[in-house]
KOLVO-755861 format. One record per residue: residue in one letter; z, y, x of N, C-alpha, C, O, CB in turn. Coordinates in steps of 0.02 Angstrom, whole numbers. Each point is the difference from the previous one (the first is absolute). Glycine has a CB too. Layout:
REM residues N
("A" (Z Y X) (Z Y X) (Z Y X) (Z Y X) (Z Y X));
...
//
This chain:
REM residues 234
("X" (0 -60 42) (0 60 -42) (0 62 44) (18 -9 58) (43 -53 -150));
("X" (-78 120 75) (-5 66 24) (34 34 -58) (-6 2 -61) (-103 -12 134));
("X" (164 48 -8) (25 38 -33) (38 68 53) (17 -4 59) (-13 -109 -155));
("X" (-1 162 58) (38 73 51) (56 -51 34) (23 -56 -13) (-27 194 -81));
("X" (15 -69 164) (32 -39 45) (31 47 24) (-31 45 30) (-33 -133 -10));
("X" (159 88 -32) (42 54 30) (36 -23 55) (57 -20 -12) (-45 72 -89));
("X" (-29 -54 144) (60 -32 87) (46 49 -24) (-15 48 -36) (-62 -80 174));
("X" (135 16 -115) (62 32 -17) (60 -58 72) (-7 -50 36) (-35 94 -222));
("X" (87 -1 171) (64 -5 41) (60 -62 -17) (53 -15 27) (-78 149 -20));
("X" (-11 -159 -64) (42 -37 -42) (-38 -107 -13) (-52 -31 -9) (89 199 -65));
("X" (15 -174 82) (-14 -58 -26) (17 -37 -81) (55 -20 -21) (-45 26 149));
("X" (-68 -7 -157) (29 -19 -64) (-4 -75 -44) (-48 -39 -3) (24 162 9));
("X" (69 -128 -27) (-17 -96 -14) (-15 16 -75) (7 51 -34) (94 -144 121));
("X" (-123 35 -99) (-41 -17 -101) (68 12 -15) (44 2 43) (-156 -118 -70));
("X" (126 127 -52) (52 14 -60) (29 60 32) (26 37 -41) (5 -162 -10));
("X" (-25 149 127) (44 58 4) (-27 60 -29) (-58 5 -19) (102 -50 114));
("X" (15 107 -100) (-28 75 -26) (5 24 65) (36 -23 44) (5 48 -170));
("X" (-94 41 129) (-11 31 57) (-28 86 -21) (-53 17 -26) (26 -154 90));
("X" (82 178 -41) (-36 72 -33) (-34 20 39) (1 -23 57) (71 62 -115));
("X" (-112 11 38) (-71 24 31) (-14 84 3) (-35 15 -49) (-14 -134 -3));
("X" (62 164 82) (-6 71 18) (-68 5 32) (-8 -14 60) (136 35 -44));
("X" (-184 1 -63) (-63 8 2) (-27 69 -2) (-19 34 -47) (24 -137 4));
("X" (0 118 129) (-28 93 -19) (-55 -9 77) (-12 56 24) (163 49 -90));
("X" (-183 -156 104) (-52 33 35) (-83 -23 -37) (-12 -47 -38) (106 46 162));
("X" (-121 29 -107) (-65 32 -44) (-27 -73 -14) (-24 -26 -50) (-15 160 113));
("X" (50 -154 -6) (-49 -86 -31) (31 -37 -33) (-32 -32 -43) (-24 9 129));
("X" (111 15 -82) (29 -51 -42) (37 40 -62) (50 -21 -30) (-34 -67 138));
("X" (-54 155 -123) (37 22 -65) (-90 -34 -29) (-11 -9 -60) (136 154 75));
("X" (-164 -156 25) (-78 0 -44) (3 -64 -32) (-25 -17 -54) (-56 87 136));
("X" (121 -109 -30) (-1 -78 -11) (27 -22 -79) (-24 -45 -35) (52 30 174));
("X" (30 64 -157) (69 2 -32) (-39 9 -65) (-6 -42 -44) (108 95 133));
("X" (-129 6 -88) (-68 5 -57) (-42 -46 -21) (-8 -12 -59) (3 99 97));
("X" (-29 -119 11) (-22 -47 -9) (24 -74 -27) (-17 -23 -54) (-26 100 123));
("X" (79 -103 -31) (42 -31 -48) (41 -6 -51) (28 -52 -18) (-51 46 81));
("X" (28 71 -92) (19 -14 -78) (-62 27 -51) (10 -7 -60) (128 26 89));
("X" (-195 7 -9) (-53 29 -40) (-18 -49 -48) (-11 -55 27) (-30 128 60));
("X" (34 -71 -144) (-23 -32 -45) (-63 -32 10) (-57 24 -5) (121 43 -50));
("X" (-45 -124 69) (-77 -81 16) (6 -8 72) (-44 -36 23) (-73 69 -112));
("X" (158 -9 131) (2 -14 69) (-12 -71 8) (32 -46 -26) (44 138 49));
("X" (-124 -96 14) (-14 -58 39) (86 -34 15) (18 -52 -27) (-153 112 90));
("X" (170 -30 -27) (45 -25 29) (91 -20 -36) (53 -26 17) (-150 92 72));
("X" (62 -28 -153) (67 -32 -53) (52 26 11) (41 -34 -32) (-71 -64 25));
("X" (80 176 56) (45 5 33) (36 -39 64) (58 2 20) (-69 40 -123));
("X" (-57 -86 133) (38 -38 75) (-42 14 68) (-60 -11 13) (105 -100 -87));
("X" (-12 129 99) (-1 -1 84) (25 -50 47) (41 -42 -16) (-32 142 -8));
("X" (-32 -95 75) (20 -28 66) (63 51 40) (-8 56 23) (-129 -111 -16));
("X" (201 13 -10) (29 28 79) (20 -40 27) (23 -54 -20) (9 140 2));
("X" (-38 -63 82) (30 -63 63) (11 78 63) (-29 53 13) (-74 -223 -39));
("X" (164 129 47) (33 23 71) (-39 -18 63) (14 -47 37) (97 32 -90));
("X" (-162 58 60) (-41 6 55) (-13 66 19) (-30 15 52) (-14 -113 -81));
("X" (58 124 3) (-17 86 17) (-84 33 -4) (-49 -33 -20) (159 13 112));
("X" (-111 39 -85) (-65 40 -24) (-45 -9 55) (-18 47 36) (74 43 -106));
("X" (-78 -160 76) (-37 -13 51) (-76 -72 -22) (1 -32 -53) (140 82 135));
("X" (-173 -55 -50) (-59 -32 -23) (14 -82 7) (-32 -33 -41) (-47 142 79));
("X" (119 -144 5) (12 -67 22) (44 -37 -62) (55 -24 11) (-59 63 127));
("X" (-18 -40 -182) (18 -45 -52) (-6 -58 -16) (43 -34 -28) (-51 104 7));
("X" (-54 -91 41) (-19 -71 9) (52 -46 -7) (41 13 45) (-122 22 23));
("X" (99 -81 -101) (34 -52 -8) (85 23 -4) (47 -38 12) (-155 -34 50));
("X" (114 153 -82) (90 6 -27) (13 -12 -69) (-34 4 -51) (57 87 128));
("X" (53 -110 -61) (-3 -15 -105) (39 77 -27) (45 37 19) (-8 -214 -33));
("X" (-72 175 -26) (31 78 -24) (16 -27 -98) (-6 -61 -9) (-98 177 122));
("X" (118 -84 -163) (29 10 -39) (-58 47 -64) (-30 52 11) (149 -71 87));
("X" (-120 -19 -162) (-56 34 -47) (81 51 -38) (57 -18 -15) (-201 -111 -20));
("X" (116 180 34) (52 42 -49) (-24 18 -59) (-61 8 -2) (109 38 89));
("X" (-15 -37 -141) (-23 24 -56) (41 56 -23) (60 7 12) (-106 -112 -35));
("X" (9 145 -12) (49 73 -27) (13 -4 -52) (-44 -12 -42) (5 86 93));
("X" (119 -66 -71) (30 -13 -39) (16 47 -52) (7 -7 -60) (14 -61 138));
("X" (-15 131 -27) (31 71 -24) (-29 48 42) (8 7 60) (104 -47 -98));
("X" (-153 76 -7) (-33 51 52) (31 95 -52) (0 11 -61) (-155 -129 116));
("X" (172 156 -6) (5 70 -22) (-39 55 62) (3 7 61) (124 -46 -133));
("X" (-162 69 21) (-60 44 20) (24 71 20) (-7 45 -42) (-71 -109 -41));
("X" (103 78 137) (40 75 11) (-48 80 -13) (-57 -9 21) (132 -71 84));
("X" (-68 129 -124) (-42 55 -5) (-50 10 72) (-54 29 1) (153 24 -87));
("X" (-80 -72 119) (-41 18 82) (-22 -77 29) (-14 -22 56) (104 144 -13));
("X" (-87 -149 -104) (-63 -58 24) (35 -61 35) (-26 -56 1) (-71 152 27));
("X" (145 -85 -6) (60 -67 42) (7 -68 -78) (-15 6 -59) (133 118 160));
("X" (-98 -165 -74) (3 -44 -32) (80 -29 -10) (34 37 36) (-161 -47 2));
("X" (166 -33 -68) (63 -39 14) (-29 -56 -45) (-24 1 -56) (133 91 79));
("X" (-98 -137 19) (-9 -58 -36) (64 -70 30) (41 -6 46) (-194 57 -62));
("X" (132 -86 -35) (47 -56 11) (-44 -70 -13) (-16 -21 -56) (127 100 16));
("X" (-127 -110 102) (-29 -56 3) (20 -72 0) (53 4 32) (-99 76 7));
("X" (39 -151 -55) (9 -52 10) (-36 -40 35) (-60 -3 -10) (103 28 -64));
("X" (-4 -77 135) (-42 -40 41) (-23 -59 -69) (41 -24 -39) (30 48 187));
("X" (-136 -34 -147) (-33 -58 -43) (-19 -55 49) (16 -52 -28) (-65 132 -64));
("X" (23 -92 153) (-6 -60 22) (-15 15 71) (-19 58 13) (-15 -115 -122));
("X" (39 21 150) (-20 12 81) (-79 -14 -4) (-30 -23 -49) (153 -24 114));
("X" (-153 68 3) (-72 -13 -1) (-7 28 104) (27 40 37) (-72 -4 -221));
("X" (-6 -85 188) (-22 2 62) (-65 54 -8) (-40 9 -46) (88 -141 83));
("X" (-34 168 40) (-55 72 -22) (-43 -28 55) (-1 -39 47) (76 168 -91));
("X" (-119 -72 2) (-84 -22 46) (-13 82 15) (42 44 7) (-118 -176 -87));
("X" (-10 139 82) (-30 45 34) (45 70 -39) (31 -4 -53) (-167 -75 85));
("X" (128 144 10) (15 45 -45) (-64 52 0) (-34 7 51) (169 -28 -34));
("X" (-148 56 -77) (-62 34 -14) (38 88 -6) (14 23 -55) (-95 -150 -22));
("X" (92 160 129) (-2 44 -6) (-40 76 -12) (15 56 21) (45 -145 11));
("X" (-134 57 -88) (-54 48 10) (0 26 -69) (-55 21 -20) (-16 -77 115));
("X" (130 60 -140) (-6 38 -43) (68 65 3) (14 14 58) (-87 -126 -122));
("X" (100 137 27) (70 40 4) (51 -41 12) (36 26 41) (-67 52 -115));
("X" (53 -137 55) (57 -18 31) (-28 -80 20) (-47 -24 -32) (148 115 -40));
("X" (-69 -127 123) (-14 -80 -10) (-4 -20 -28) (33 16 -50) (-13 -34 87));
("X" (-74 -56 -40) (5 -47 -56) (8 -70 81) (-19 3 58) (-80 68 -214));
("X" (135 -122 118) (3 -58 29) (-13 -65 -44) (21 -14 -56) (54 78 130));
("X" (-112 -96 -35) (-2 -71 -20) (76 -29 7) (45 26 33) (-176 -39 9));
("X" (135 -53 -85) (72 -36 -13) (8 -53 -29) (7 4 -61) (25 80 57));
("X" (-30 -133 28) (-2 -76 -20) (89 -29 -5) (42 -20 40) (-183 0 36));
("X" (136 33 -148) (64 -37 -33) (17 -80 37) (-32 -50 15) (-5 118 -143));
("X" (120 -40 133) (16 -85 39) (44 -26 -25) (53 31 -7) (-75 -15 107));
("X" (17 -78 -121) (39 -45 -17) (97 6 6) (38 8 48) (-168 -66 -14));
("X" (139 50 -102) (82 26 -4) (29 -98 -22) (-24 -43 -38) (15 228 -33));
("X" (65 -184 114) (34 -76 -13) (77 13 15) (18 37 46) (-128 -119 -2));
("X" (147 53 -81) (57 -4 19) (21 -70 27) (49 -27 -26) (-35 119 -49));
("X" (-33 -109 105) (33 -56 57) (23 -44 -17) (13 -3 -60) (11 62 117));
("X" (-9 -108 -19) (34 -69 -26) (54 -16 -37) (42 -35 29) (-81 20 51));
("X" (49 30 -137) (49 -5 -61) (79 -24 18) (53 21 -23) (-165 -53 -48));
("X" (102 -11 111) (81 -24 30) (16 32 56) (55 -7 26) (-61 -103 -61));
("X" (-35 142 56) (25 53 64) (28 50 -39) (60 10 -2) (-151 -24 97));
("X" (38 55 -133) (23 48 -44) (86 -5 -21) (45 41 10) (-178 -45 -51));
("X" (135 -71 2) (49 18 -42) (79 -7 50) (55 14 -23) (-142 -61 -98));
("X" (76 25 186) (69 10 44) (-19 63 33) (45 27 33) (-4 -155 -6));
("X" (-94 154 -29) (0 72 35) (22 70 -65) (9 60 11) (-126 -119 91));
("X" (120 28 -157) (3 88 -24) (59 1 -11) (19 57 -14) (-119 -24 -43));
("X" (152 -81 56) (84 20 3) (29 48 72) (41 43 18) (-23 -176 -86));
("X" (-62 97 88) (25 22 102) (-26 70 7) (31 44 31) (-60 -173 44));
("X" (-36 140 -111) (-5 61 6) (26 66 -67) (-1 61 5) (-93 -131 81));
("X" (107 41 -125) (40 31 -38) (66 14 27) (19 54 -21) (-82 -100 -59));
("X" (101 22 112) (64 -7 57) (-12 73 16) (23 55 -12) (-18 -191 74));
("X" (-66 97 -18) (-2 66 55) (-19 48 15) (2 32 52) (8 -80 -30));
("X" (-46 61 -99) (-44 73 -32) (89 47 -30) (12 60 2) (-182 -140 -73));
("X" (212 28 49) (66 25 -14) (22 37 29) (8 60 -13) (10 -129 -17));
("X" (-2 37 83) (27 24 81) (-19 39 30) (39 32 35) (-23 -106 -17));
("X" (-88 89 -20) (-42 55 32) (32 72 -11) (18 44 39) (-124 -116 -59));
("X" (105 63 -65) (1 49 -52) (72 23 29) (8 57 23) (-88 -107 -139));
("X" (128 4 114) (67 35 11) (9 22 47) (50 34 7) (-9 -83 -60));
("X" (-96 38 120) (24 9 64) (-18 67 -4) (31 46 27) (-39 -156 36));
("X" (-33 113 -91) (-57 80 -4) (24 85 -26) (-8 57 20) (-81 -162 -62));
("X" (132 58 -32) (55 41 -4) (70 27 48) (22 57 9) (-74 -111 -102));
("X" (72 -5 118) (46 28 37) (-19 26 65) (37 29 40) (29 -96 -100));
("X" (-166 45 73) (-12 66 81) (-8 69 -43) (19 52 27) (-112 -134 83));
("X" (63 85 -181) (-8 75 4) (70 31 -4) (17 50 32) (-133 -52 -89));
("X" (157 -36 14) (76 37 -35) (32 30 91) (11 57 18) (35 -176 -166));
("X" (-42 75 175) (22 -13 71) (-7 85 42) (39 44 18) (-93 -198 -21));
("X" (-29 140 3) (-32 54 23) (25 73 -20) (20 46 36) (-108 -128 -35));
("X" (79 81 -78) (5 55 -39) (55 34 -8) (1 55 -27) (-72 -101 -17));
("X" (145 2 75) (51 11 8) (39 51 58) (57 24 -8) (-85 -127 -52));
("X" (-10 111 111) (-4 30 57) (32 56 -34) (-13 5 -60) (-87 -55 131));
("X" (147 101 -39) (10 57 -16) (-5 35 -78) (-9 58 -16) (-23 -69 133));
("X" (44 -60 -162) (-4 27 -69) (95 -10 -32) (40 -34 33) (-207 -14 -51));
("X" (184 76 -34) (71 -3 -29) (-4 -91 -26) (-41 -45 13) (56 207 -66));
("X" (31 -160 22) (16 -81 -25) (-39 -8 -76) (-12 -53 -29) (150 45 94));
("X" (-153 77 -88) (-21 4 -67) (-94 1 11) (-40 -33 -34) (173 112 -17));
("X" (-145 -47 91) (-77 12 33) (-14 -90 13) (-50 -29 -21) (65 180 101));
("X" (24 -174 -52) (-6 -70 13) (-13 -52 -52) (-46 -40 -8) (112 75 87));
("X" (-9 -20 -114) (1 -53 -77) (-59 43 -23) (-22 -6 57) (165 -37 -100));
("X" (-205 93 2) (-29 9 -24) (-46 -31 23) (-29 -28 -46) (77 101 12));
("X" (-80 -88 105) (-49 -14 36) (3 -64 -10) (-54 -26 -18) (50 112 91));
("X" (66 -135 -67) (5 -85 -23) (-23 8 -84) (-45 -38 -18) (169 -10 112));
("X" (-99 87 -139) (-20 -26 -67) (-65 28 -12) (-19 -1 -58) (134 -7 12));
("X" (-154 33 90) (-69 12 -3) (-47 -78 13) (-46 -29 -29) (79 168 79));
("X" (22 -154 27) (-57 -60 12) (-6 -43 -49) (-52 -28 -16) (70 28 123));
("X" (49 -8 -138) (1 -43 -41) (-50 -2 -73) (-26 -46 -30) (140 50 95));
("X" (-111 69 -76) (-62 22 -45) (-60 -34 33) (-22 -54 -21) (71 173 -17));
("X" (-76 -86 90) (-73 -5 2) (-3 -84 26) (-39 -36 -32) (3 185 63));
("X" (74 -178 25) (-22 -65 28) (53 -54 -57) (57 -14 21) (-92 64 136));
("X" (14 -78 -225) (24 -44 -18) (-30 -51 0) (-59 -6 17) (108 66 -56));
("X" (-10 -107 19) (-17 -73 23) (-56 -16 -15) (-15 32 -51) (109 -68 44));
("X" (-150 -10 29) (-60 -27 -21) (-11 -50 -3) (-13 -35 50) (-17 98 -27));
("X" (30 -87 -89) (-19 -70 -11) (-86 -28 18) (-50 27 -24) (153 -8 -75));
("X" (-104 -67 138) (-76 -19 -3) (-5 -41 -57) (43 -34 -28) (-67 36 148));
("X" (-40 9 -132) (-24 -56 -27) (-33 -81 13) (-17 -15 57) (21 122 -91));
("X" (-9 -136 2) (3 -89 31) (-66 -18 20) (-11 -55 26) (101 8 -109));
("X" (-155 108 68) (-38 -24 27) (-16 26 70) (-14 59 11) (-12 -87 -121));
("X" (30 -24 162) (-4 21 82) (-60 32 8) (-8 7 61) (69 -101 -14));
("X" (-101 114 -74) (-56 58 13) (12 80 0) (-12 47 38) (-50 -135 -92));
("X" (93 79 -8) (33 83 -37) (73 1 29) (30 54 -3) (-95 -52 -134));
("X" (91 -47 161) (68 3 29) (-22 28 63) (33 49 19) (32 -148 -75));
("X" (-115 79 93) (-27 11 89) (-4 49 -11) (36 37 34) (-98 -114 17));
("X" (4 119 -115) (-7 59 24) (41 66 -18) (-20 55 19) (-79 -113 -13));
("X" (165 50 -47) (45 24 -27) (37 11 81) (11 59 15) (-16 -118 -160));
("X" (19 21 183) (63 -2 45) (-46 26 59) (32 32 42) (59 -139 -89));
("X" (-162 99 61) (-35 58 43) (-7 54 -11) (-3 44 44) (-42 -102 -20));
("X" (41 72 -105) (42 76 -14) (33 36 3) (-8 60 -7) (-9 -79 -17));
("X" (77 -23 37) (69 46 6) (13 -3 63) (32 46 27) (21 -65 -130));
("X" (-82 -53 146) (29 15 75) (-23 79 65) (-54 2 29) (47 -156 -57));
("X" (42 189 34) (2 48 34) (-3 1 85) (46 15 39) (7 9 -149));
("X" (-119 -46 125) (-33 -48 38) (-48 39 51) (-6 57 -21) (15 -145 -79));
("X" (-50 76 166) (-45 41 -7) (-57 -8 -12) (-16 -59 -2) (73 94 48));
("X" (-110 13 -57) (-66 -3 -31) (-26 -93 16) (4 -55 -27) (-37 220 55));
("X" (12 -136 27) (-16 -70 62) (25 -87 -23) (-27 -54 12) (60 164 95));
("X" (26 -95 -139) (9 -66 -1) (24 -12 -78) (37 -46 -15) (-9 35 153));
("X" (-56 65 -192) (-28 4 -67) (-48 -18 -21) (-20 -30 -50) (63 90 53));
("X" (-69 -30 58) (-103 -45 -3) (-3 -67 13) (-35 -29 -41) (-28 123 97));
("X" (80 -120 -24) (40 -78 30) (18 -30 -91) (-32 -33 -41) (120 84 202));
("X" (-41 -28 -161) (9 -38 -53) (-32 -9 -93) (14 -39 -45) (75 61 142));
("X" (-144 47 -90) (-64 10 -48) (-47 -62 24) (-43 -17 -41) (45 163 28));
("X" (1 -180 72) (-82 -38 17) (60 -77 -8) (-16 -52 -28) (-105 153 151));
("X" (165 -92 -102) (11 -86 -30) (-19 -21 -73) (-4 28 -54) (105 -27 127));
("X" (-116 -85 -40) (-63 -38 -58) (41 -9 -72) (-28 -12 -53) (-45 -74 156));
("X" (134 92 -96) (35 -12 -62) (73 18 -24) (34 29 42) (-110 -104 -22));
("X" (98 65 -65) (75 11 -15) (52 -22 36) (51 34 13) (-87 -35 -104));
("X" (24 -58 111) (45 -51 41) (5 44 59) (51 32 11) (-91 -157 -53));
("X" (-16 127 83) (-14 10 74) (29 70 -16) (31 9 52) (-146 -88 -1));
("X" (126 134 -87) (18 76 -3) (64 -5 1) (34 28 42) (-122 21 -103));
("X" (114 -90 7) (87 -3 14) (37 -38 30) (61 6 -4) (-64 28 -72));
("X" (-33 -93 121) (30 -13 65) (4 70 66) (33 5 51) (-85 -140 -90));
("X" (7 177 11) (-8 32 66) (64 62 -20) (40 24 40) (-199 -54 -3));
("X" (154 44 -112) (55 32 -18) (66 9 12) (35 49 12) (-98 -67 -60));
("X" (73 -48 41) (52 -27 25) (31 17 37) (55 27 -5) (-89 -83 -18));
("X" (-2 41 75) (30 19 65) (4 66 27) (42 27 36) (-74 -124 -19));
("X" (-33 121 -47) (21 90 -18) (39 24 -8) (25 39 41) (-77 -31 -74));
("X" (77 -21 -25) (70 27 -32) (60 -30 22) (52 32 -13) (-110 -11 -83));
("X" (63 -67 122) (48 2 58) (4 37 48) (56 25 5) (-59 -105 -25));
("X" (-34 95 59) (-18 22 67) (20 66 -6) (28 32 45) (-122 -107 -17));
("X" (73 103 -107) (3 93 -23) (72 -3 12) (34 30 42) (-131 7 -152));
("X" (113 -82 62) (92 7 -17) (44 -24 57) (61 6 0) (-77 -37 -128));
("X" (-12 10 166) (41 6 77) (-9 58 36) (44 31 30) (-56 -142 -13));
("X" (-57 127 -22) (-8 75 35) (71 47 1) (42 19 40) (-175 -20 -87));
("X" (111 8 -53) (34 50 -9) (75 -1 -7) (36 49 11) (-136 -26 -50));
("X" (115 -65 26) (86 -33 3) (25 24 71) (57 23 5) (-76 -149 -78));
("X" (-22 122 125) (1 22 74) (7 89 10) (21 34 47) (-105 -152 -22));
("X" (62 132 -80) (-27 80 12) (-51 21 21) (-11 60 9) (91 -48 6));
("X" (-133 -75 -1) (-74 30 40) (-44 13 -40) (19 -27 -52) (-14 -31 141));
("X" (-63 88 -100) (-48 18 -37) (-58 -41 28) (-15 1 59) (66 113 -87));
("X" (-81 -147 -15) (-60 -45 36) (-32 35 36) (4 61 1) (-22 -129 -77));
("X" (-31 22 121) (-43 40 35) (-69 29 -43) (-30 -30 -45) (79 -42 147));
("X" (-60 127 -80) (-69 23 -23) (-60 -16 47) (17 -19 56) (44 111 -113));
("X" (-127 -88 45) (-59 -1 47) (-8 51 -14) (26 35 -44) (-75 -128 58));
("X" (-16 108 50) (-29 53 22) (-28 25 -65) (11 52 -31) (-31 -89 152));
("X" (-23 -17 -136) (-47 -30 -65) (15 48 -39) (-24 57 -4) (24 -180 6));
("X" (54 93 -39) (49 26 -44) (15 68 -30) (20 18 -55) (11 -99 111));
("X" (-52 116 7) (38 95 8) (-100 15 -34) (-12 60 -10) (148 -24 184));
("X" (-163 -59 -181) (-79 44 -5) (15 28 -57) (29 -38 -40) (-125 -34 92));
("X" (83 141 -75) (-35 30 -44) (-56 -1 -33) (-54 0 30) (108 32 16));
("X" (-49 -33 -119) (-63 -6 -24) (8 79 -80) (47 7 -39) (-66 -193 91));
("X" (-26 216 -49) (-4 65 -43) (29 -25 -71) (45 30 -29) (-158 27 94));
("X" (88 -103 -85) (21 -21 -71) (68 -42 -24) (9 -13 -60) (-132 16 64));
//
């Protein structure tokens, strides 16, 4: 299939939400285009974490669809998109106003059923654990030079925004639920978008979210890449 093509900074998996701040000239044309009434393209694009460069050949990037689009007076866009399925990218055609890319849909499996079903307790464990550890690095942090009352507001915040998350039982939508929330870097987000299945994502999870929640239990902040720090306008 052919379809517009936004490189961006982000890595995004199928079922996730992803907002969208749409103000440079080509990709407000794109934005138009994909919601115009009979669009070829139905509201979906291509993004993948490659940056705004031509070597695409064989990356897996992510079909998005627009979910929620608002049209600002000066032409910017906000939208709110959903990952719909992964896809391996091909040539890119940059000879009209914004890219178009080729994209060959790939095969979605959730893995060997008895692996699955001793792996999503373990990682339910330790998606738990993550969560609490996470709270107590920001509360921790946030505590520095604040009163005892500044403190307790900042804990019943986390508690607001990071509550518990139940997965769900199917190891596909569970994989890509817990690559969502893990706070990870780019680099090894993309890593876990190209594994072949559910199984193979939350073994790797796994050990992810261990690894985070030792980090941070420690006080260290993962490492970042170079990669990682690029800028992209949109």
């Amino acid at each position: 299939m052919r379809l517009p093509y936004f490189p961006l900074h982000v890595v995004l998996f199928p079922h996730l939400p992803l907002p969208l701040h749409i103000f440079e000239e080509r990709y407000r044309a794109m934005t138009r285009d994909l919601l115009a009434d009979g669009s070829p393209y139905s509201g979906r694009f291509v993004v993948s974490h490659t940056g705004d460069r031509d070597e695409t050949a064989g990356v897996i990037g992510t079909v998005a669809e627009v979910r929620r689009a608002e049209r600002f007076a000066d032409g910017r866009w906000a939208l709110v998109v959903v990952g719909a399925e992964r896809v391996m990218l091909g040539e890119v055609d940059r000879s009209g106003p914004y890219a178009v890319i080729e994209a060959e849909p790939l095969p979605e499996s959730a893995g060997d059923a008895s692996t699955a079903g001793r792996l999503l307790p373990q990682v339910q464990a330790a998606l738990d654990a993550y969560l609490d550890t996470v709270k107590r690095f920001v509360a921790s942090a946030a505590s520095v030079g604040r009163d005892t009352q500044e403190t307790t507001d900042v804990a019943a915040s986390l508690d607001e925004v990071l509550k518990p998350i139940r997965l769900p039982d199917d190891p596909l939508a569970a994989s890509y639920a817990v690559a969502g929330v893990l706070q990870i870097e780019l680099s090894r987000k993309q890593q876990l978008l190209e594994l072949p299945d559910g199984v193979s994502r939350l073994e790797a999870e796994l050990n992810l979210l261990r690894r985070e929640a030792r980090l941070l239990a420690d006080g260290a902040m993962p490492p970042i890449s170079r990669d990682d720090l690029r800028y992209h306008p949109n």
